[in-house]
N, C-alpha and C positions, 0 to 999 in steps of 0.2 A: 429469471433472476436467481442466483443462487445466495444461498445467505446461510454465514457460518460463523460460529462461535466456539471461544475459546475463554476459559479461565487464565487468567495471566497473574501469576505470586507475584507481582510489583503493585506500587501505586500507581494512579492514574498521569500523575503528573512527570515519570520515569516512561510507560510506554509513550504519552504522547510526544516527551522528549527525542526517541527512535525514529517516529514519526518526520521530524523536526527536523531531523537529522538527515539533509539532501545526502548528504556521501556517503550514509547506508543504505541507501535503497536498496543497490542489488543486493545486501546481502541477506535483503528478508523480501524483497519482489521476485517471486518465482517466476524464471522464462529474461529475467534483465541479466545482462551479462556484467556491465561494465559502465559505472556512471562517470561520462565526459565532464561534466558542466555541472554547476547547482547556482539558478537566478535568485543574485539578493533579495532577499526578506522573505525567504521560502518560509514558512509552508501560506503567505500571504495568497490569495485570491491575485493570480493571474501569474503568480511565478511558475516557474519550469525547472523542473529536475531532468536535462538529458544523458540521456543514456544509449547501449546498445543494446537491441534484444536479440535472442538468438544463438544457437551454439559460433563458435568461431572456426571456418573463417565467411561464413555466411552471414553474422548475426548484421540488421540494421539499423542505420542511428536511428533514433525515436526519442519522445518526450512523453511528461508526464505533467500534467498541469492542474495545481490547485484552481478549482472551483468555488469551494467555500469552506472557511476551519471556525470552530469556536473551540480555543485554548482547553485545553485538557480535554476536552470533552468529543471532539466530533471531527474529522477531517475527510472533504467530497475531493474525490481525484479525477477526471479526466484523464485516459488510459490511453495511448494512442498504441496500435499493433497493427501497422499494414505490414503486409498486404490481408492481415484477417482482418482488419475494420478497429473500433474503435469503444471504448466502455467508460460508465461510470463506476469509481469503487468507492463505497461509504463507511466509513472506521469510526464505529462510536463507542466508545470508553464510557463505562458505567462502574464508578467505586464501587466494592463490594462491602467493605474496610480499608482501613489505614493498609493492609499490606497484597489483596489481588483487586483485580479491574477486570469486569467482563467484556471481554473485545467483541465486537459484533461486524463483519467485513459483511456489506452488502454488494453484489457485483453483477451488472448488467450489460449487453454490446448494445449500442446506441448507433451506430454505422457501421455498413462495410458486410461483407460475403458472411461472417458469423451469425448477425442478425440473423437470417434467413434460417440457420437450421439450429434455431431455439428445440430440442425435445428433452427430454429425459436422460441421454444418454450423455448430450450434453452438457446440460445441468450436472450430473452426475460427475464427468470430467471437470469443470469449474470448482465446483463444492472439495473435491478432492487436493486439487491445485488451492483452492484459498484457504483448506487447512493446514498444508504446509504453509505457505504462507503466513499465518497465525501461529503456526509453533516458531519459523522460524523471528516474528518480529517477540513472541513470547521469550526465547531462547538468550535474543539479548537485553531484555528488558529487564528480564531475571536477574542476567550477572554483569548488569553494568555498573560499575561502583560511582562513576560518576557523571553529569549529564556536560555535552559541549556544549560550547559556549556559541548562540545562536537566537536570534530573532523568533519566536515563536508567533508568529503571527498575530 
């Protein structure tokens, strides 16, 4: 399991907005290329954010599906990346103050050919991949002036 943290200068209730926000995924899921679809009432338990992963012209559709959100606070993802298998990622927003939020990504493969070569080296690649990750949902959370308009679950 790799597990990485980020201080994020917004409130909590701005990154989880990002969150919330199915039509930015890829621009802060490192490895998504291009999101097709977002199932109303995202980031609800059992909607899907699809997308394409993968550089172009190889990349493959795939999904991504809430498992479980508590508003501002927490959001479990369901990761699907075949042919490498498949992971949970857990995003929990902890106020610091009124103006940063500690981001905490936890990220695990749960099926498929990656389970298998859990070590260090991997870990290592993961941890690196979910701190871009974090700077990049950091990035817009900072300078987004205003949050869309959207069902937060």
């Amino acid at each position: 399991m790799s597990i990485t943290e980020r201080i994020v200068r917004a409130p909590a209730d701005r990154v989880y907005s990002v969150l919330c926000d199915g039509w930015s995924y890829s621009d802060w899921a490192v490895g998504t290329a291009h999101v097709r679809d977002v199932d109303a009432g995202w980031p609800r338990p059992g909607a899907r954010v699809h997308h394409k992963a993968g550089p172009w012209p190889v990349s493959v559709r795939e999904r991504s599906e809430s498992l479980e959100c508590e508003p501002g606070r927490m959001l479990l993802l369901k990761v699907h990346v075949w042919p490498l298998g498949e992971g949970q990622a857990r995003f929990t927003l902890d106020p610091l103050d009124a103006e940063a939020t500690r981001v905490t990504l936890q990220e695990r493969f749960t099926e498929g050919p990656l389970l298998k070569v859990r070590n260090r080296v991997g870990d290592a690649l993961l941890h690196f991949r979910n701190a871009e990750v974090l700077q990049r949902l950091a990035d817009i959370a900072e300078h987004r002036t205003e949050q869309p308009q959207h069902e937060h679950g």
